[in-house]
N, C-alpha and C positions, 0 to 999 in steps of 0.2 A: 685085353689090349686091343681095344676095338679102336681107338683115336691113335693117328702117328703123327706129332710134328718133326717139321721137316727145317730144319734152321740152314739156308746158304741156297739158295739157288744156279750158280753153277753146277755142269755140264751131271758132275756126278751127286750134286744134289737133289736135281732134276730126276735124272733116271733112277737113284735110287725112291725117290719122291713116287713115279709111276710104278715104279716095281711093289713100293708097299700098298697103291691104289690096287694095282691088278691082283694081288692078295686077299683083295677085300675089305682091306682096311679102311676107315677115313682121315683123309690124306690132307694136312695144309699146310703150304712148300712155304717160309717165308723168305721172302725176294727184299734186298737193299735198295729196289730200284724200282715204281712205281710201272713201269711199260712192262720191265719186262711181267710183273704180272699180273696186267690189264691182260696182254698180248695171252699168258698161260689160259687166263678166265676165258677171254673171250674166242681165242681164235685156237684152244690147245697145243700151243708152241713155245719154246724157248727161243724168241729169236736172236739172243746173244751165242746161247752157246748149243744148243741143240735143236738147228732153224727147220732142219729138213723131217723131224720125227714128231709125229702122231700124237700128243700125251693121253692119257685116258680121262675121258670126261666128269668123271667122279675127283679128279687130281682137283683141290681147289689152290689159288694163292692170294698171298696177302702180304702185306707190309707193314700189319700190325701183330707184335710180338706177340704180346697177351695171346689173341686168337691163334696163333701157332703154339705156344706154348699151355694153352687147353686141353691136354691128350693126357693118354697113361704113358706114354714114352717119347722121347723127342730125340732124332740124329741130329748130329753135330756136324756138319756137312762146309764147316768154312776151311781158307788155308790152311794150313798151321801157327804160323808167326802170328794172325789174327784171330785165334782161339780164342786166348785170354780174354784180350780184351771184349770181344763179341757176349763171354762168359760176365764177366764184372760189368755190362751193361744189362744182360738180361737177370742176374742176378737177384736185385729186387721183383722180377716175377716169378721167380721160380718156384716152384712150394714144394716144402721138404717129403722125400719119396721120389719123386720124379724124373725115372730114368733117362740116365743123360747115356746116351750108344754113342761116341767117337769114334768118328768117318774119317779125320784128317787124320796123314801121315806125314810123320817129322817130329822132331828135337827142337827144342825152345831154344832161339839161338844165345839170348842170355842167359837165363840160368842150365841151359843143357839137361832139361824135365824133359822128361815124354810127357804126351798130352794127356795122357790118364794122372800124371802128378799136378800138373798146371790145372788141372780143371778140377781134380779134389783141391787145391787152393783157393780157385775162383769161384764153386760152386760145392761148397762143404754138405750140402743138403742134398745132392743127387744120389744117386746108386748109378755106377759107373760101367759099362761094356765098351767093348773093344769092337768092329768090322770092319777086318781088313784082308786082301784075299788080292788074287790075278783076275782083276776087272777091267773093261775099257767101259767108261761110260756109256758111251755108243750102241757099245753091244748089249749093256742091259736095258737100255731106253727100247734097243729091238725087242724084247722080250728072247736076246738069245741064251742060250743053258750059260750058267754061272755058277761057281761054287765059291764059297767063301769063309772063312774063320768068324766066329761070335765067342769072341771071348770073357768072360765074366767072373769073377771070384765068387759069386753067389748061382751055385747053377742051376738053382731052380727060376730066380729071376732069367739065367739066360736062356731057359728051357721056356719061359713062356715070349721072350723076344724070339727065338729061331721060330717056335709056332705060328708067330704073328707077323713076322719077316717072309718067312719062306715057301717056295711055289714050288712046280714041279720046273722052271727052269730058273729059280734064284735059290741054291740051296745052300742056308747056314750047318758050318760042325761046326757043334758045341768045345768049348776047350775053356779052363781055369787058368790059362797059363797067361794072362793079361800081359806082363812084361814080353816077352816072346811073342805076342801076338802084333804088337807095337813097332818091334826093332826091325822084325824083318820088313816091314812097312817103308821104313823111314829111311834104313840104308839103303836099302833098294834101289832107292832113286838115284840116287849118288853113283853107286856103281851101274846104272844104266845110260848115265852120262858117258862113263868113261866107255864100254862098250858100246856107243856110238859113233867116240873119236875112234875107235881104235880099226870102226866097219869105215867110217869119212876117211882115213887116211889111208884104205886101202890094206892093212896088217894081215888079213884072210879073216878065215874060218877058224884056223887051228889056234891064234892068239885070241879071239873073242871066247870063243870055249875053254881057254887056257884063265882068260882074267876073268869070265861069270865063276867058274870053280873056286879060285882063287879068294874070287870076292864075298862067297857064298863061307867060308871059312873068318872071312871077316866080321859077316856078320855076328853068325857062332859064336867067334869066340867073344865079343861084346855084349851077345847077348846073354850067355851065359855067365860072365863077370856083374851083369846086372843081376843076373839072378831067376832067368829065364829056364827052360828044360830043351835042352841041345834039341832034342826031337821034335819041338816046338817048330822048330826053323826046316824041318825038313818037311812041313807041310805047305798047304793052301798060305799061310802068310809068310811063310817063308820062300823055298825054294820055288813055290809055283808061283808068286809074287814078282822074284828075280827074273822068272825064265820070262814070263810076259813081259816083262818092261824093257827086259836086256835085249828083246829083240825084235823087236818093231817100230816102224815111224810112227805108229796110233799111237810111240808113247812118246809123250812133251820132251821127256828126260833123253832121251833117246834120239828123237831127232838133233834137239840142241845139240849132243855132241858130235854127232854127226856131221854138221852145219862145223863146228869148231874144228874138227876134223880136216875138213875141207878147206878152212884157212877165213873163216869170219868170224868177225870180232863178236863177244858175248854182247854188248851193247847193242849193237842192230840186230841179232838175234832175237834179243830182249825186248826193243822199241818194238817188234812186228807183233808181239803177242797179246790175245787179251787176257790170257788163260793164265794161274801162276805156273811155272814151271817148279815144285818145291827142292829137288833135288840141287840146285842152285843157293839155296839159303840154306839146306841140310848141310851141306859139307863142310862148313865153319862147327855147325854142332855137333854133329857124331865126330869130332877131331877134340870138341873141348871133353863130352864127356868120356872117347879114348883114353885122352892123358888124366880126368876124375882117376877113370878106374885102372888105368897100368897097359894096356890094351894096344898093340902095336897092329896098327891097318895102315898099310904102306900104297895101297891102291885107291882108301879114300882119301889119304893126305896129298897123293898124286893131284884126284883131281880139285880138290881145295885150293892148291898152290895154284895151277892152272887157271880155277876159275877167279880166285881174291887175292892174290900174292905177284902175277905180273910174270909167272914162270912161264916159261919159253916152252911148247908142247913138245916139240924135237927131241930137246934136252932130256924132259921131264920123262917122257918116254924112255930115251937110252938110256937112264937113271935106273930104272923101275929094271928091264932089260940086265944092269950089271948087279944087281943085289945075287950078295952069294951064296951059293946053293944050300942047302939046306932039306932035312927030314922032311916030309908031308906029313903035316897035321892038322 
């Protein structure tokens, strides 16, 4: 696994891009956008999404697939809702063997797939992994310590991706647990919206630790109606997933609801950004595949109403607030 392509050039495609350079690897990041990677080639910059960071001069990019998709493994590093399609375009060059590693987090907001099912749809000839973990882009573009989940049903395939992935401060665990490795990804974000309104409006400390718990149970139990291993969720794509995003402005999901908190409309929140915010378009999915599988998440149907339904945040709050009491589980 000496070739890595890199499909998505946004912020965490980029630094995951240089983090598999600085591993040694050779690295070709492909960009939707001809500047931005004139600008990576010529000047080692992302000047869209990561203008102030260094890249490593071995990173190359390109805007032609083919050439990105010349490697022994290729990450998948676009939204989510733009998987697919990004997948059924590159489709006719993919040649069969050629490990697809899935970087995005999120539920397919029509048919409520995770992106490991969408993409064995879209791309039936890849061998499939999972990377997903408590990252800021930022901070792997720094070369700062990072740990992360590499999930794979084949573990020898993911034993030679962690190999070919990992540094002494980008480090993959190995794990089979594909489904699980996915959900904690993907609710996540969803409930680190809602622990944003809940820091923007002022509720403390003791309710933000009251709903990441809470929420961390949400995931659980969805994750395990899909078919995950509970213990799954209490790692790096789980709970260390939640605690990063549920508690910082570095994370997209996080400030939005923070900003919503504070009494601004999702739409100028939304107009200011370039970056997707995914946990925004998650919360219609992790709500349809709830009611799929029987699954009652009362915190992320909160903020779904909130964010697509026109619900009053007050209300929707004191709502959440009178639900009645009940055993911990």
């Amino acid at each position: 696994m000496e070739r890595i392509g890199v499909i998505g050039a946004g912020a965490w495609g980029t630094a995951l891009a240089a983090s598999a350079a600085r591993a040694g690897r050779q690295v070709v990041l492909w960009a939707r956008e001809q500047a931005v990677a004139d600008s990576i080639n010529a000047d080692h910059r992302n000047p869209h999404y990561l203008p102030d960071q260094h890249l490593p001069e071995n990173l190359v990019a390109t805007c032609d697939a083919a050439r990105a998709l010349d490697a022994d493994a290729v990450l998948l590093v676009v939204p989510s809702q733009f998987l697919r399609g990004i997948c059924d375009t590159f489709r006719p060059l993919w040649r069969g063997g050629l490990p697809a590693v899935i970087c995005a987090k999120g539920i397919e907001q029509q048919t409520h797939l995770l992106m490991s099912e969408a993409v064995a749809e879209a791309l039936p000839q890849a061998p499939l992994a999972i990377l997903s973990g408590p990252t800021f882009a930022a901070e792997v573009a720094r070369d700062l310590p990072s740990a992360v989940t590499l999930a794979c049903a084949d573990l020898d395939l993911g034993g030679r991706l962690v190999e070919a992935l990992g540094t002494t401060t980008f480090r993959p665990y190995l794990s089979d647990d594909v489904i699980g490795a996915q959900m904690g990804g993907a609710v996540k974000n969803v409930l680190a919206i809602a622990s944003g309104i809940v820091e923007g409006r002022g509720l403390g400390d003791n309710a933000r630790a009251a709903l990441v718990t809470r929420g961390l149970a949400e995931i659980t139990r969805l994750a395990v109606a899909k078919g995950a291993r509970p213990e799954t969720l209490m790692g790096l794509s789980g709970l260390g997933d939640l605690i990063l995003t549920a508690n910082s402005q570095q994370s997209r999901n996080y400030s939005l609801g923070y900003q919503l908190g504070q009494g601004r409309s999702l739409d100028d929140i939304l107009n200011e950004r370039r970056s997707v915010t995914e946990g925004v378009y998650t919360a219609s999915s992790v709500l349809g595949l709830a009611a799929r599988l029987g699954v009652e998440m009362p915190i992320c149907a909160a903020v779904n109403a909130v964010l697509h339904q026109g619900a009053d945040l007050g209300e929707t709050i004191a709502a959440l607030l009178s639900r009645p009491f009940k055993q911990e589980c």
